[in-house]
N, C-alpha and C positions, 0 to 999 in steps of 0.2 A: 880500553878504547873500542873494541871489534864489538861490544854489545849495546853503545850508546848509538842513538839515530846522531848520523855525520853531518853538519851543518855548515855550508861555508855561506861568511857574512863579508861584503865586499864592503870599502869603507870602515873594517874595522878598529882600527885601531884611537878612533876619536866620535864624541858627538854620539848619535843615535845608534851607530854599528858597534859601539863601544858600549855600551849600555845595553845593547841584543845580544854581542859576547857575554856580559856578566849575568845578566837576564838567564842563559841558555848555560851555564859553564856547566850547572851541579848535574845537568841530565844528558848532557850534549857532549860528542864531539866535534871540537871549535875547526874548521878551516878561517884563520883571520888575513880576509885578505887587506894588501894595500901596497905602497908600490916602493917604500922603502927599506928593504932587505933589512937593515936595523933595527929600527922599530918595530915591523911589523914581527921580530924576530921577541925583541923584549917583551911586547907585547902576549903572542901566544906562550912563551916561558911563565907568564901570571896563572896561567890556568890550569887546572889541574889534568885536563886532555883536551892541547888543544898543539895548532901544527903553521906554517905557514902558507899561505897562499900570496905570492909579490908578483905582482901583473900592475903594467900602467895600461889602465884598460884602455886610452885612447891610443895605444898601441895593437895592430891585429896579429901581428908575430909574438908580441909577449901573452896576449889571450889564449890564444891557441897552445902557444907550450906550456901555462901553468893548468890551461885545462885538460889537456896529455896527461897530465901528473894523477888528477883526481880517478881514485878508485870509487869506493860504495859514498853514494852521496841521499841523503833521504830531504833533506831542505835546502836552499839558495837562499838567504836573504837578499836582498838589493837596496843596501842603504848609500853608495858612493853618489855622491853627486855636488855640481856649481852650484854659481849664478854669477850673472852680471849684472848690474844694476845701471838703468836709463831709459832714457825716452828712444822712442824709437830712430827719430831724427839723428842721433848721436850714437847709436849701435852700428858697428861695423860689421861687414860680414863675417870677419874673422869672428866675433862677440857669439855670432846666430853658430856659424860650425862648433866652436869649443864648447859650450853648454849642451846643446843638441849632442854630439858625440861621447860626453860623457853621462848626461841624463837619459838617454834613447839609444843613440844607434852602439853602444856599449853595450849594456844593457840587453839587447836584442841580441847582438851576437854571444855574450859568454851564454846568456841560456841556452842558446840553438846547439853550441856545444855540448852543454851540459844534459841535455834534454834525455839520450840513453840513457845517461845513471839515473837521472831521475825515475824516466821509465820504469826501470828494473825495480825500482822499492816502492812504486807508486809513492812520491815525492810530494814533498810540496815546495810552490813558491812565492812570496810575500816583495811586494814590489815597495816600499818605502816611496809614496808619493806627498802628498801634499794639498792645502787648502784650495792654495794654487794651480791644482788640476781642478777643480769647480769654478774659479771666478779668479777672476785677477782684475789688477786696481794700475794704476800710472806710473811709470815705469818699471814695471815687473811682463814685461811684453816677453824676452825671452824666456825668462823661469819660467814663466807661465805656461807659456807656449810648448815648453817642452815636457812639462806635467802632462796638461793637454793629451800632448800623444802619445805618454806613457800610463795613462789610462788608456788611450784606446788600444796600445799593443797590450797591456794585462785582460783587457776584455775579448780583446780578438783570442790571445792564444788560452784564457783560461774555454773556448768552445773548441780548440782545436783538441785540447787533450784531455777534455773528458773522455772520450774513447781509450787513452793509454792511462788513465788513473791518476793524473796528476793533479792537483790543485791548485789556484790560482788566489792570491789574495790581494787587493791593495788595500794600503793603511793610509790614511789621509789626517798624519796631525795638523794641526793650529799651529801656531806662532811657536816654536820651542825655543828655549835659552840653547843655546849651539853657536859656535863663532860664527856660525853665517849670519844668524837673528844680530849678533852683535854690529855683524859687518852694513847691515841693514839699515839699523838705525842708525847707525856712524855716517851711513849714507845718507840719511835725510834730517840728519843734524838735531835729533832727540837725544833725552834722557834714556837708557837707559835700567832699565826696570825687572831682573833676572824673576820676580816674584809675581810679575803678569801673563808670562810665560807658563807653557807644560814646560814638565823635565823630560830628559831621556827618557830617563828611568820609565815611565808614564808609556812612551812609545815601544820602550822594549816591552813591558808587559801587554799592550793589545799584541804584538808580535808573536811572544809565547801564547795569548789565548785562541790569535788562531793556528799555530802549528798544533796543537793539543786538540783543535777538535774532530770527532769519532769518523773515521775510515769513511761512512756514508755520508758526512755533513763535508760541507767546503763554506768555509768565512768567505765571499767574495771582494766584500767592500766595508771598510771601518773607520769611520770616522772620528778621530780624539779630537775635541776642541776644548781651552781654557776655559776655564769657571770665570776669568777676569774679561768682558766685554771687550 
């Protein structure tokens, strides 16, 4: 374990974070995080060096103590995240706080925490955004909206710490097959279609190619999109 770079991946245990666990298991040590002590418990037992991280991150007392916890850390992934689906008309404010808190102002905080250990190993951090931080369409006003500003925090803080060595990346997939893609269409009453989509799989590999590249290079910005229109 003490000779692999330490990784912890929020959202792990399903979907993209689950996929950037398997992606990273052969070379990495796993931090998996998520907020069910059982699962995220079976979960890191799959890997061959990996550990728990259980934080409900819309909590700021559960943040803070699981990030107490973390010793040498060389990568953060950031794949947790909602959505709510509607028109804006029909969004409640409570709708704009829970997505916001756990796509951003989450987000924001476990890094600020994290930011020493990263420090120390000249770290990096890979924000798991979305199409949806470039352009959005009719009823994805919140998703969107909170991509939006999780670009602009991955671009503010990847200038803050170039001076401390850190690197900064967002990943911007297309449409993925993931229960939220499902929940999606379920929303707007289609078909369907797991084979129009990218897979994980797809986004845990841009994930590993930029943690992998050379000390002087930083992947800032990566965009996956489907082959299918």
């Amino acid at each position: 374990m003490d000779n692999r770079p330490h990784v912890l991946i929020t959202g792990g245990t399903r979907g993209i974070g689950y996929a950037v666990a398997e992606e990273l298991a052969a070379t990495h040590h796993l931090l998996i995080g998520g907020r069910d002590p059982e699962r995220v418990a079976a979960v890191a037992a799959g890997f061959p060096s990996a550990e728990p991280f259980v934080a409900d991150l819309t909590s700021e007392s559960d943040v803070a103590h699981a990030a107490e916890r973390v010793g040498r850390l060389d990568a953060l992934v950031h794949s947790a995240g909602i959505t709510v689906l509607g028109a804006v008309e029909d969004l409640t404010r409570q709708a704009w706080r829970e997505v916001l808190e756990v796509n951003v102002v989450a987000v924001a905080d476990l890094t600020r925490r994290l930011l020493p250990a990263l420090r120390r190993t000249s770290g990096q951090i890979v924000l798991i955004n979305s199409g949806s931080g470039f352009v959005t369409s009719p009823g994805n006003s919140v998703y969107s909206a909170s991509k939006f500003a999780l670009r602009a925090l991955a671009d503010t803080l990847r200038e803050e710490e170039r001076a401390h060595g850190v690197r900064v990346t967002s990943i911007h997939p297309g449409k993925v097959d993931t229960d939220m893609q499902r929940q999606i269409v379920d929303h707007q009453g289609g078909d369907y279609d797991a084979g129009a989509y990218l897979t994980s799989a797809s986004v845990a590999r841009a994930v590993a190619f930029a943690l992998a590249a050379t000390p002087e290079a930083q992947i800032e910005s990566l965009s996956v999109r489907p082959m299918t229109p």
